[in-house]
C-alpha positions as CSV (number, residue, x, y, z in Angstrom):
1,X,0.0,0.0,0.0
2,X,0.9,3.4,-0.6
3,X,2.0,5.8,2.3
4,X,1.1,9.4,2.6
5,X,4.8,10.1,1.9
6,X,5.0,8.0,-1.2
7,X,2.0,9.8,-2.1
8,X,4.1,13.1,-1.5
9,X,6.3,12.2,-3.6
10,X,4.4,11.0,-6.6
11,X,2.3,14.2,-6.5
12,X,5.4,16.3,-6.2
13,X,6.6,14.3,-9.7
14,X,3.3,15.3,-11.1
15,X,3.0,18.6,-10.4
16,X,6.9,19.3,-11.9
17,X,5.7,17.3,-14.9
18,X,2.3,19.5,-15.4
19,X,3.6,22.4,-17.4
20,X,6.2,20.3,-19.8
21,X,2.6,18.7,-20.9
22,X,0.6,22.1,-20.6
23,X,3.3,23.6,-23.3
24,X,4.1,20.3,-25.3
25,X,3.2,20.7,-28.8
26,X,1.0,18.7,-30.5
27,X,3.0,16.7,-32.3
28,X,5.0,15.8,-28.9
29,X,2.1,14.8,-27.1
30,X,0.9,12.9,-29.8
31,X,4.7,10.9,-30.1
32,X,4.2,10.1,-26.0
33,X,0.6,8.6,-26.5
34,X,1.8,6.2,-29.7
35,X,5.1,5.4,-27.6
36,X,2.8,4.0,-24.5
37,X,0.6,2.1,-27.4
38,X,3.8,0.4,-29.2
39,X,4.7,-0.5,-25.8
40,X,1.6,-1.9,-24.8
41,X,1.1,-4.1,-27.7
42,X,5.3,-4.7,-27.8
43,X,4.4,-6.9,-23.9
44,X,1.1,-7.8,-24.6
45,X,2.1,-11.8,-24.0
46,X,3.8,-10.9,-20.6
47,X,1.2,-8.8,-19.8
48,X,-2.1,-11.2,-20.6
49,X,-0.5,-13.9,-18.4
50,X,-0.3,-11.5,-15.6
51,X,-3.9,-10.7,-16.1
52,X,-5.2,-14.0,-16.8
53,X,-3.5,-14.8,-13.2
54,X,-5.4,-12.2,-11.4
55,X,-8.8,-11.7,-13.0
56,X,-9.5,-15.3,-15.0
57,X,-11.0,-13.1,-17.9
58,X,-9.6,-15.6,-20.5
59,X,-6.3,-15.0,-22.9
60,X,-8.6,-14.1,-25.8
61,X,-10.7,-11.3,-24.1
62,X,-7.7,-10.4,-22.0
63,X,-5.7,-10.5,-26.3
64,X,-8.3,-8.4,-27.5
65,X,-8.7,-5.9,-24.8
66,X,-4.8,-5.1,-25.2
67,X,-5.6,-3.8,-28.7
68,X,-8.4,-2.1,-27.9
69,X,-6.1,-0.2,-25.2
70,X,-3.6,0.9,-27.3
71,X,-5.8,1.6,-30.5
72,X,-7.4,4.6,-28.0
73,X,-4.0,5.9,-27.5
74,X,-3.6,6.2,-31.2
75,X,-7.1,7.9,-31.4
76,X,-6.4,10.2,-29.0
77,X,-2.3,10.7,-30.5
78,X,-4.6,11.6,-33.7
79,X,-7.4,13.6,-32.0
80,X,-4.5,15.9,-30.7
81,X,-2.6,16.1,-34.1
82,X,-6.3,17.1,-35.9
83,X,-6.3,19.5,-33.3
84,X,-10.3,20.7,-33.5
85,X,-10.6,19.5,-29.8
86,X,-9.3,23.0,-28.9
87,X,-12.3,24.8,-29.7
88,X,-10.3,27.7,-31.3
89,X,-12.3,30.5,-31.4
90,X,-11.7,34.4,-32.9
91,X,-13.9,37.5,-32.3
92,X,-12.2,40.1,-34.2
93,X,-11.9,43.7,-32.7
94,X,-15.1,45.9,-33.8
95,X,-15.1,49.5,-33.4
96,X,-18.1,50.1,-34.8
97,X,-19.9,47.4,-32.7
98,X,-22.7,48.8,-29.9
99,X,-21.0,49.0,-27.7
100,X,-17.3,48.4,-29.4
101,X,-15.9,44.9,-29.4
102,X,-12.4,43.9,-28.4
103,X,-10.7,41.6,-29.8
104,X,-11.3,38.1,-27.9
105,X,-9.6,34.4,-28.7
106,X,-10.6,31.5,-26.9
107,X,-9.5,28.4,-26.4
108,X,-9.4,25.0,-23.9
109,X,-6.3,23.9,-22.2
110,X,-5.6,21.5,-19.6
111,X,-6.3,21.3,-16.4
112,X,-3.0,20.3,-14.5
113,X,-2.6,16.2,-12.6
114,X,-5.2,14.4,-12.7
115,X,-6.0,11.3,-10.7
116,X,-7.4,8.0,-12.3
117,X,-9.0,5.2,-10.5
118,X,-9.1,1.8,-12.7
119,X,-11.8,-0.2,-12.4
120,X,-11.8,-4.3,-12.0
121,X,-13.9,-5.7,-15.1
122,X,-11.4,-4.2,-17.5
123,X,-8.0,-4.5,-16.7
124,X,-6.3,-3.0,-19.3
125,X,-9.2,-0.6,-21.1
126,X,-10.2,1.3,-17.9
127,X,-7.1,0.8,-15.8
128,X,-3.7,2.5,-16.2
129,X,-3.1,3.1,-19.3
130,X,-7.2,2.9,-20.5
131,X,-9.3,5.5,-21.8
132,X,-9.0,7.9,-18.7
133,X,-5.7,8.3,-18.7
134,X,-5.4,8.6,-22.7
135,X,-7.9,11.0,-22.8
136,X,-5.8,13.1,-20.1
137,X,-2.6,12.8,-21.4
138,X,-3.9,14.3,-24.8
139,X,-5.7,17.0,-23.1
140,X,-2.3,17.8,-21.7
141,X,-2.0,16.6,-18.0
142,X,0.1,14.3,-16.3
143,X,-1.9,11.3,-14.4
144,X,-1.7,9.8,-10.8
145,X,-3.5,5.8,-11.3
146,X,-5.0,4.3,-8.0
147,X,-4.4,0.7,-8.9
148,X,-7.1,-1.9,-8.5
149,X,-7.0,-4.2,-6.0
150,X,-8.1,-7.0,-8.3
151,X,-4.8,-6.6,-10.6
152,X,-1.9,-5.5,-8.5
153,X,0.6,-6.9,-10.2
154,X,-0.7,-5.9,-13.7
155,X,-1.0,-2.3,-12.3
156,X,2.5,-2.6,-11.4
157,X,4.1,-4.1,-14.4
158,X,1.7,-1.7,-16.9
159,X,3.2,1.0,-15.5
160,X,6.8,0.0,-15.2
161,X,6.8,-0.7,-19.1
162,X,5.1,2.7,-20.1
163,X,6.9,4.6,-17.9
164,X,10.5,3.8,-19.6
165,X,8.1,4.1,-23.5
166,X,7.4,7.3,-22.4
167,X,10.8,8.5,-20.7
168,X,12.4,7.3,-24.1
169,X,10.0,9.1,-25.8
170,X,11.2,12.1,-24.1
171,X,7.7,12.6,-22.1
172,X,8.9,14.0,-18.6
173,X,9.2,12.0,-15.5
174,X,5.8,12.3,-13.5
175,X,3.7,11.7,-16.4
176,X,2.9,8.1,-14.9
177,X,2.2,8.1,-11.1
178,X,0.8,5.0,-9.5
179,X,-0.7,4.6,-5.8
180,X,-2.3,1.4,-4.4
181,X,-4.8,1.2,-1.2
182,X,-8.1,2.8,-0.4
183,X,-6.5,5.1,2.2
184,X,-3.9,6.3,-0.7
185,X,-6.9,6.7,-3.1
186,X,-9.1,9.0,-0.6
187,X,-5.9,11.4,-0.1
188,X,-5.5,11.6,-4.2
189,X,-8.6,12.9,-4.6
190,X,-8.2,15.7,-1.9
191,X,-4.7,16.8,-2.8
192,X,-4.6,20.0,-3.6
193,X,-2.3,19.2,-7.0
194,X,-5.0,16.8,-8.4
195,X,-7.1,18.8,-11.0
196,X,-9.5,16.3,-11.8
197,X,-10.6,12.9,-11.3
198,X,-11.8,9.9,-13.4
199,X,-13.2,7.0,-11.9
200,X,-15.2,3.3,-13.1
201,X,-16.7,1.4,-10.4
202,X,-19.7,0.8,-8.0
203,X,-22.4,3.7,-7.4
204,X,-20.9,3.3,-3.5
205,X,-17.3,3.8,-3.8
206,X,-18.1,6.5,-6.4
207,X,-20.1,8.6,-4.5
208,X,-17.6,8.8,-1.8
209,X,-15.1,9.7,-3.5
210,X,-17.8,12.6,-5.6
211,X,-18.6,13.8,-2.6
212,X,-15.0,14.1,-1.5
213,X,-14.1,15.6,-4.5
214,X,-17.0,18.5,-4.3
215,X,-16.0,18.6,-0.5
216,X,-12.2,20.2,-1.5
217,X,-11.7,23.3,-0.3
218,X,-10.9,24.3,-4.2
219,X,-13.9,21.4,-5.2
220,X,-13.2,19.6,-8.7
221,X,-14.8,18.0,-11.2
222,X,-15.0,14.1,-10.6
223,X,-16.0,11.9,-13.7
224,X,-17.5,9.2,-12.5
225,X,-18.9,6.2,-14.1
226,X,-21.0,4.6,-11.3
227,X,-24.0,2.1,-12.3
228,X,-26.1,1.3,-15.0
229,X,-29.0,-1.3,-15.7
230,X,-29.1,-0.7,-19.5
231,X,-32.7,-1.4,-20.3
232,X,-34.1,-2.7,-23.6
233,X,-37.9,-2.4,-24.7
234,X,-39.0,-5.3,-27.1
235,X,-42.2,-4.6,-28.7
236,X,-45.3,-7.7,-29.6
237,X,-44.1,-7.4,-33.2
238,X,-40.9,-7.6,-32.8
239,X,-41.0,-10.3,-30.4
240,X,-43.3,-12.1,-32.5
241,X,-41.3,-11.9,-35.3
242,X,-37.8,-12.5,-34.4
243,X,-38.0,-13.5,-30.7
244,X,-35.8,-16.6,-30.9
245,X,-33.2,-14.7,-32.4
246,X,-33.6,-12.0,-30.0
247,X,-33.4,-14.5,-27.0
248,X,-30.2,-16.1,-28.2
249,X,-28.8,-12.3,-28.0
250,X,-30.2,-11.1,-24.8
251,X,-28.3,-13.9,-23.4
252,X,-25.1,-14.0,-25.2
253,X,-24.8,-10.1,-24.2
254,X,-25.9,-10.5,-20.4
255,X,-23.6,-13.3,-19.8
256,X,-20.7,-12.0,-21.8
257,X,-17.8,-12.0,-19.6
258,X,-20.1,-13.0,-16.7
259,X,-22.0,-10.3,-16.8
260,X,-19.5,-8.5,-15.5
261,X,-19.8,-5.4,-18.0
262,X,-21.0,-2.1,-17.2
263,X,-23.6,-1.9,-20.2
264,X,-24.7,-5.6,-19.7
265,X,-28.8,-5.6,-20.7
266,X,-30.3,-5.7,-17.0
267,X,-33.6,-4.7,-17.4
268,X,-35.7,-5.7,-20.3
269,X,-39.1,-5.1,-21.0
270,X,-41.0,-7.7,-22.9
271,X,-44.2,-8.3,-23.9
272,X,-46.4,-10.5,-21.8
273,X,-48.3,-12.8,-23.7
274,X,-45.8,-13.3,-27.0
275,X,-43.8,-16.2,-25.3
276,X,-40.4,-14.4,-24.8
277,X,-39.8,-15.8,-21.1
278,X,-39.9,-19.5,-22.8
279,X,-37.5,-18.7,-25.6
280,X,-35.1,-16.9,-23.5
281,X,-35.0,-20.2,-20.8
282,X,-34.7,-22.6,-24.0
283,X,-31.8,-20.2,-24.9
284,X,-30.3,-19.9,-21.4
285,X,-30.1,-23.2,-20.7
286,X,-26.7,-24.1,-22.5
287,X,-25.7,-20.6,-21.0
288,X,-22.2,-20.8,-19.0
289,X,-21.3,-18.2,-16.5
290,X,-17.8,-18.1,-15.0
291,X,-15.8,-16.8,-12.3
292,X,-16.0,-13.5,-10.8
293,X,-13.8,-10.9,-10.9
294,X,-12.8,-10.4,-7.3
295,X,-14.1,-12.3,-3.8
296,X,-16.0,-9.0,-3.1
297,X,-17.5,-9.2,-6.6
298,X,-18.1,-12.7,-5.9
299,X,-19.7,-12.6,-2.4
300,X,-22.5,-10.0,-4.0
301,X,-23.5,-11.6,-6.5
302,X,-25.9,-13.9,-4.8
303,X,-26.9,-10.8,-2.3
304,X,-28.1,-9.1,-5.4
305,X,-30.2,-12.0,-6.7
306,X,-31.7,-12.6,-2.7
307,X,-32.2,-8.8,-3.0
308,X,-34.5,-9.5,-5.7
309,X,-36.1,-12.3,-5.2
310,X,-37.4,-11.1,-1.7
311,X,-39.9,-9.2,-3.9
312,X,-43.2,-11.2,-3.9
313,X,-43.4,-10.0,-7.9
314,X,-39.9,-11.5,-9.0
315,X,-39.6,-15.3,-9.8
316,X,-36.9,-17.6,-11.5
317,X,-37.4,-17.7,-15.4
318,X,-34.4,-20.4,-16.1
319,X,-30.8,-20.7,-14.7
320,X,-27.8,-21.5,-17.1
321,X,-25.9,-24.2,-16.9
322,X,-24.2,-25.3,-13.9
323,X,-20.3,-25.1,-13.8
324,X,-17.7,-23.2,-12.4
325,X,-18.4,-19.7,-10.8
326,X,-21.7,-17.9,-11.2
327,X,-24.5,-19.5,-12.4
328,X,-26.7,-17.3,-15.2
329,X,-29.9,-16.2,-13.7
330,X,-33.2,-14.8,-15.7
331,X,-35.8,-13.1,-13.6
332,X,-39.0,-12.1,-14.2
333,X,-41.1,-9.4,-12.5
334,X,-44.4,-7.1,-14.0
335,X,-44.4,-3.6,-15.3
336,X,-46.5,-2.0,-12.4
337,X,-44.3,-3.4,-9.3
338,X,-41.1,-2.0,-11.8
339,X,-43.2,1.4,-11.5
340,X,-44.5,1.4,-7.8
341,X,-41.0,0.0,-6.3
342,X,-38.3,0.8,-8.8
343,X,-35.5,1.3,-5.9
344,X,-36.2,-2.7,-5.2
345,X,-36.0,-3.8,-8.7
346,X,-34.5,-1.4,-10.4
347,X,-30.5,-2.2,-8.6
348,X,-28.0,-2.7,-10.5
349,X,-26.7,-6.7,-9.8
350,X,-23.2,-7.2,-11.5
351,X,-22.4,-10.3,-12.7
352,X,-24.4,-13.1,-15.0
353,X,-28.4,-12.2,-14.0
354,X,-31.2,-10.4,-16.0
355,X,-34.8,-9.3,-15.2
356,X,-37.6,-9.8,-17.5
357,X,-40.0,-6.9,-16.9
358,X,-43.5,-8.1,-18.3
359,X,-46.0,-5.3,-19.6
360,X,-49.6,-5.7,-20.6
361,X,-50.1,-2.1,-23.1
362,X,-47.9,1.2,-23.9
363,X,-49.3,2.4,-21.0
364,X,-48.4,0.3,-18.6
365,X,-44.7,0.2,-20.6
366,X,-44.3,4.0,-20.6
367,X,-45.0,4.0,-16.6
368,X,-42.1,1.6,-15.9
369,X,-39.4,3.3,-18.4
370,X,-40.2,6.3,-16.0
371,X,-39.0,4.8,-13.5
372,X,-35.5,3.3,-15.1
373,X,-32.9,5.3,-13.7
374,X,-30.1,7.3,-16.1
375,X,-28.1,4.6,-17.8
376,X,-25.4,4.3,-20.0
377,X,-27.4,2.5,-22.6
378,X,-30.7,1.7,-24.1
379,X,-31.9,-0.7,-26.7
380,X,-35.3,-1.1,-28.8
381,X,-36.2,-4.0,-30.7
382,X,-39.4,-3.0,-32.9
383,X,-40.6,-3.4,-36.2
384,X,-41.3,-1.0,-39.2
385,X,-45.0,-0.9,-38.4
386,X,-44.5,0.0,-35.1
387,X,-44.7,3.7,-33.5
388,X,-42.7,3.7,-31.1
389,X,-41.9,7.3,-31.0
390,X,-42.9,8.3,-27.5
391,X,-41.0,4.7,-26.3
392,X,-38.2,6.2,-27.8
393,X,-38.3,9.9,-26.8
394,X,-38.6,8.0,-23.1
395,X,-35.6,6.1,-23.7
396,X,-33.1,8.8,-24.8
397,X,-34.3,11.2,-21.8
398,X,-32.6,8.1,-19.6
399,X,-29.6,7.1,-21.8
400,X,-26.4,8.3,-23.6
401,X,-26.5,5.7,-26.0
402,X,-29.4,4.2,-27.8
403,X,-29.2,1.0,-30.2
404,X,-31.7,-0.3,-32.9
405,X,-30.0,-3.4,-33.3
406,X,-27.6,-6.0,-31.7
407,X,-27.2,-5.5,-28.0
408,X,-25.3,-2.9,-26.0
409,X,-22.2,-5.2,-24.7
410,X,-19.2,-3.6,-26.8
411,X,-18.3,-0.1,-26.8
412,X,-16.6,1.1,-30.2
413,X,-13.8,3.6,-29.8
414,X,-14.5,6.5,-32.1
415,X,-14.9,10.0,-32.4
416,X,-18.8,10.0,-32.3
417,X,-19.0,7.4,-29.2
418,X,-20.9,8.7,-26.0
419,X,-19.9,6.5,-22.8
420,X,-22.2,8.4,-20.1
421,X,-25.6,8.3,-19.3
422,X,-27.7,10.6,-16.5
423,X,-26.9,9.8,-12.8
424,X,-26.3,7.3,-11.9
425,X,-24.7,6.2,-15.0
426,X,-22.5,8.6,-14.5
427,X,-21.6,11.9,-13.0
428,X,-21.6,14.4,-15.7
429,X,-22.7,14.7,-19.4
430,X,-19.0,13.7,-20.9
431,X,-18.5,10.3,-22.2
432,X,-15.4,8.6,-20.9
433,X,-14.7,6.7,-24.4
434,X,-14.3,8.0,-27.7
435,X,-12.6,11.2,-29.2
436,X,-15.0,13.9,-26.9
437,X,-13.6,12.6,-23.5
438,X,-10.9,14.5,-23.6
439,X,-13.2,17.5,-23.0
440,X,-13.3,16.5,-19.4
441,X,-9.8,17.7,-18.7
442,X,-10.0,21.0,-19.9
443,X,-11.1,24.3,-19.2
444,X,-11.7,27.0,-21.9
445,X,-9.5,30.4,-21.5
446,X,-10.4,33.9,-23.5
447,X,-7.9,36.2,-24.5
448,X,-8.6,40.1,-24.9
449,X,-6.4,42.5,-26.9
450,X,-3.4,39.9,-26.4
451,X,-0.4,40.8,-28.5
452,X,0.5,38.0,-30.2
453,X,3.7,36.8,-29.1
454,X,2.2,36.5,-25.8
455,X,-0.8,33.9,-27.1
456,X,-0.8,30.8,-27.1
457,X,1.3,29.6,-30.0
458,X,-2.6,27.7,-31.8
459,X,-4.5,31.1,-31.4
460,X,-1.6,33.5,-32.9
461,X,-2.3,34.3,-36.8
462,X,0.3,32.4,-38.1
463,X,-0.9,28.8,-36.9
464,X,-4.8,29.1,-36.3
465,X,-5.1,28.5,-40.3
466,X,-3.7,25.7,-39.6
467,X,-6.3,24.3,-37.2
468,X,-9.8,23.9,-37.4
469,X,-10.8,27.2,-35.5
470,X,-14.1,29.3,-35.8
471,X,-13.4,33.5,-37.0
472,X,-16.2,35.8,-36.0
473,X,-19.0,33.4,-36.2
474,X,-17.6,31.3,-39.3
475,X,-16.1,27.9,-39.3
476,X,-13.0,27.5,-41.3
477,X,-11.2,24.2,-42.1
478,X,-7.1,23.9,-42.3
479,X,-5.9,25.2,-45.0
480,X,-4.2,22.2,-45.7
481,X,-6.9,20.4,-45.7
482,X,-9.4,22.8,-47.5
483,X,-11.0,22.1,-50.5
């Protein structure tokens, strides 16, 4: 575990190491993100074994999460280079103007250290080198990790091998901070260096730490990914038409990876007489689940289900086949106890367990969406006859991401993804994956009547032309890239 003066002295690194990133240029920053990906992908066999070892997530997953890991650092090395996530803007002087104008440039920059807290399902994705820390190195700020206590080891050795990419990279030292132990993690957030925080885990452990973080005598913003239940609305038609199919997705998604995702489909409103319940427990049958992540993870698990089950509404669908670790569970309850106790069945469970939510009408439907708390994700499965436009309108007022087909496990890492959901999905409106989640670690900055030389070198004449950048009201591409 960390100690207070370890933590000293890795905030001390971090705060030396702040401005080198604040006035890196673009192309430096950009270097230091591709460095920690080559490196990543340049260990990835050492580094699978080690998290095989501590989280049993399987070689393949584990294989596949490594590339996903280091293809973010190469969106964000080219989300910097592109350069638009500044938000250059130019109001030229106006003399004329009632009243007159000044000149005014504007701009985002970063924020200074921020801390990182990895989370357990994803070892490599959301932990110290995932999409929080990529997204605030290309913002321009060193990072302080709290390691999980589900991958020590892998926290350890991740670090050790980016560290000496980035130092040869020329990135300064500091730029990779890494603390372990709750005590360690509580004292990151309310150190007066720490800028920001971004954090994946349980609604709990998030809300202390949000409420620590607002508690600062200089509060800051905590990003916090907290809880989700993800539902999905099947309509008659659709259920009718395709419901074997849609079955045999429902539960390939909610016991992908043991359910252990944070947009696994856990709430999902079906029809009540189109005979969805039997073809999802033919489906689930076959089913396997598979150990938990961590002891903690493992012990409330069956909590969760007892949690549910002690309402007189919810019943056993089908379990999945019976093997090592968790067992896949399918629920069922009704629409109108979803609506009258939502607080009961409405809990986020985390691991291999879904709840069938039967509804007899739109009306009885649109009362139990109402009740879904803010999620990361929602899914509707309807047909082209079907109006389903105040379903939807419903579903996008709880959700930052809605899908029309397939099933919300898997997050592609793009410039147009949104990761974040109303609370408690999360505690802002930012996304923490994809191009835009860099935007949490920065802060826009106006300039009036500046001379030049003492801009910022992307808002002085001679490189704003450059950049995409917005001049008294009109957008205006690079000009090496204008057509």
């Amino acid at each position: 575990m960390t100690t207070i003066e370890e933590l000293e002295s890795i905030l001390a690194e971090s705060a030396s190491a702040a401005p080198v990133w604040r006035h890196s240029t673009a192309l430096e920053r950009a270097a230091w993100l591709r460095a920690a990906a080559d490196a990543l992908d340049a260990n990835a066999a050492e580094l699978v074994a080690i998290a095989d070892e501590e989280t049993h997530l399987g070689q393949a997953r584990l294989t596949g999460e490594v590339g996903r890991t280091s293809g973010q650092l190469r969106l964000f090395a080219t989300v910097v280079e592109e350069g638009s996530y500044l938000e250059l803007t130019i109001d030229d002087a106006d003399a004329a103007a009632t009243p007159p104008r000044p000149e005014l440039r504007r701009l985002l920059v970063p924020l200074g250290p921020v801390a990182v807290f990895s989370a357990s399902n994803f070892p490599f994705a959301f932990s110290v080198v995932g999409g929080d820390t990529a997204s605030a190195w290309a913002a321009g700020n060193p990072v302080v990790v709290k390691a999980h206590s589900g991958h020590p080891r892998l926290s350890e050795r991740t670090a050790e091998i980016v560290r000496a990419a980035l130092h040869a990279a020329g990135a300064p030292e500091g730029s990779l901070g890494l603390v372990e132990g709750r005590e360690a993690g509580n004292a990151l957030v309310r150190h007066p260096s720490i800028q920001a925080a971004g954090f994946t885990g349980s609604l709990s452990g998030g809300r202390t730490l949000f409420d620590l973080a607002s508690s600062r005598p200089d509060p800051i913003p905590f990003y916090g990914e907290l809880g989700s239940v993800n539902p999905v609305v099947i309509t008659e038609a659709a259920a009718r038409a395709r419901g074997g199919d849609l079955a045999a997705g429902l539960v390939g998604s909610f016991t992908l990876g043991a359910g252990q995702f944070c947009t696994k489909p856990g709430v999902v409103f079906v029809p009540a007489e189109a005979g969805f319940e039997d073809a999802v427990a033919d489906a689930v049958t076959s089913a396997a689940g598979g150990r938990l992540l961590t002891d903690r993870i493992t012990a409330a698990f069956p909590e969760g289900i007892a949690h549910l089950q002690a309402d007189d509404s919810v019943s056993i669908v089908a379990l999945g086949a019976d093997g090592e670790g968790a067992r896949p569970v399918v629920l069922t309850t009704d629409a109108a106890a979803v609506a009258a106790r939502p607080e009961v069945l409405l809990e986020e469970c985390f691991g291999p367990v879904t709840l069938l939510v039967r509804y007899s009408g739109e009306d009885e439907l649109r009362a139990a969406l109402r009740a879904v708390p803010g999620s990361l994700t929602a899914t509707l499965h309807s047909e082209a006859s079907d109006d389903v436009s105040e379903i939807l309108d419903l579903l996008q007022q709880h959700a930052g991401r809605v899908l029309f087909a397939g099933w919300p496990t898997g997050v592609a890492v793009t410039w147009s993804q949104q990761h974040g959901g109303p609370w408690p999905a999360t505690t802002s409106v930012h996304t923490s994956v994809g191009a835009t989640a860099i935007r949490r670690f920065l802060r826009p900055i106006a300039f009036q009547d500046a001379p030049q030389h003492l801009l910022p070198l992307p808002l002085r004449d001679d490189s704003i032309t450059s950049l995409p950048h917005r001049r008294n009201g009109e957008l205006r591409l690079p000009e090496r890239t204008a057509r």
